[in-house]
MARGULO-174861 format. One record per residue: residue in one letter; z, x, y of N, C-alpha, C, O, CB in turn. Coordinates in steps of 0.2 Angstrom, whole numbers, plus 5000, padded with zeros to 4 digits. Each point is the difference from the previous one (the first is absolute). Glycine has a CB too. Layout:
BEGIN
aZXYZXYZXYZXYZXY
...
This chain:
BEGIN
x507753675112499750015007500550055003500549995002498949894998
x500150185000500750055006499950005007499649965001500550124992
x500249955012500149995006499350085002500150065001501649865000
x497650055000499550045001500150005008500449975003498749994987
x500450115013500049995008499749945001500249965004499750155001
x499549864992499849935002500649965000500449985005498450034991
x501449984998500549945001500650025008500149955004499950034978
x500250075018500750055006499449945008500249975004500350274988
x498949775006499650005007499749935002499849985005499850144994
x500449834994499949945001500349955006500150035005499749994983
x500349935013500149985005500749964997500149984995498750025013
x501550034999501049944998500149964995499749955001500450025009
x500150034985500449914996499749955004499649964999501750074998
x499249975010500249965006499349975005499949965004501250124994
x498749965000499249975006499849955000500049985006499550114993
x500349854995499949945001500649974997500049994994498750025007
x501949975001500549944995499449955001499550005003502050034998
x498949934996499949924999500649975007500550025003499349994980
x499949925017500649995006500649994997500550035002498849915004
x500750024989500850004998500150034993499650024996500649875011
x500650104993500250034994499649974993499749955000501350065007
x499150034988499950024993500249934997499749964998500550185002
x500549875002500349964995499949925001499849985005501050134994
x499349844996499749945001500449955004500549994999498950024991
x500249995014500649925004500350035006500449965004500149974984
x499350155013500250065005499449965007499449994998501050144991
x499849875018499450025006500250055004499950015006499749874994
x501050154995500050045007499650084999499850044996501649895006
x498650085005499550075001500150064996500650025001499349955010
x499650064984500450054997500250045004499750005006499849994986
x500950055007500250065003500150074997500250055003500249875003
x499450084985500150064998499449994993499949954997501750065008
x498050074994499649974994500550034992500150064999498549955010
x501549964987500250054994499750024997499649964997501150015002
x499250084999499650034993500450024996500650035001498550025005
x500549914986500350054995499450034996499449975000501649964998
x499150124999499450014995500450034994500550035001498450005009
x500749964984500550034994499449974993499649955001502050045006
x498550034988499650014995499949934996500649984999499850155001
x499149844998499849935000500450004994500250054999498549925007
x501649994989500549984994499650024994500250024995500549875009
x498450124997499950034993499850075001499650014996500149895000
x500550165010499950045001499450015000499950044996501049985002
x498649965004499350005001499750015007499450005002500649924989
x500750095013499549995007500550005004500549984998498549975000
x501050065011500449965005500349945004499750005005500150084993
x500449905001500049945005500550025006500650025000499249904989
x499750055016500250015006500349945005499549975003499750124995
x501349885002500449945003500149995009500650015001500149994987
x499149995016500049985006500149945003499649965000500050124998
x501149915005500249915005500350045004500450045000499849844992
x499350065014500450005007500449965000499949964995499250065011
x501649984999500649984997500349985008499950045005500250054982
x500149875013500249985006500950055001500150014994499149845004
x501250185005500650035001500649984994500450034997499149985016
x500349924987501049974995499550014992500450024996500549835013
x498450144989499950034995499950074999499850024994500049885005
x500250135004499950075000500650024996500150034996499249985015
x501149954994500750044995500349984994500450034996500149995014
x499249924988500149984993499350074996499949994994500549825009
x499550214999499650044994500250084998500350045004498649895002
x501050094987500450044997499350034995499649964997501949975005
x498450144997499650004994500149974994500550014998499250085007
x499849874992500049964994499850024995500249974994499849975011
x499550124994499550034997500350054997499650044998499649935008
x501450064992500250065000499950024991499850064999501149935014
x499349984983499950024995499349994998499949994994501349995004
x498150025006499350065002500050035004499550035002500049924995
x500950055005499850095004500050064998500350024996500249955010
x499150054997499450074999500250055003500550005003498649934996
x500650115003499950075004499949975006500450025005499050074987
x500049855009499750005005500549925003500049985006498650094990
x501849905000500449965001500149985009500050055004500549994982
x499649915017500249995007500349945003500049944999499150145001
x501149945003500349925002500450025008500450045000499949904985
x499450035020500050005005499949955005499549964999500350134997
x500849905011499949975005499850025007500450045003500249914989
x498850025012499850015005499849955003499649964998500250134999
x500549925014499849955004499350014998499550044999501449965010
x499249924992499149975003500250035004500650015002498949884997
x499650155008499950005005499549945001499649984996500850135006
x499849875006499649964998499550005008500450025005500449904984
x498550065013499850025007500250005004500050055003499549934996
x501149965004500249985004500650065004500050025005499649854988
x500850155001500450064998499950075005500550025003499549924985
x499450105012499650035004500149985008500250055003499049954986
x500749955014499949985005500849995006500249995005498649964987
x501350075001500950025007500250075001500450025004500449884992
């Protein structure tokens, strides 16, 4: 999966989180979305990984996927925006 103008023009990560965090037993509000993307273990395809992440797990995260990575390989962190955000 490469980065097409449709994919550059789709709409935010960030546009709908979830109320709370990813992680289990987490309620706190995400605040960051991670993406990984990188080459599925039988090289057949990509798999694309996305969690909204409350701030203290944000920083526990590190790419994990690296021995599949690819050309198109990625791993990236971005605030949630969220409506409310807008309005100040």
């Amino acid at each position: 999966m490469g980065d097409t103008d449709a994919d550059r023009e789709r709409e935010p990560e960030s546009a709908n989180p979830p109320g709370s965090c990813h992680r289990r037993g987490c309620d706190n509000p995400p605040e960051f979305v991670v993406l990984e993307r990188y080459q599925e273990e039988t090289g057949h395809g990509t798999v694309e990984a996305r969690a909204f992440l409350c701030r203290a797990h944000t920083a526990e995260e590190s790419p994990a996927n690296l021995d599949a990575a690819a050309g198109d390989y990625v791993f990236r962190v971005e605030p949630v925006s969220r409506p409310d955000d807008d309005a100040a």
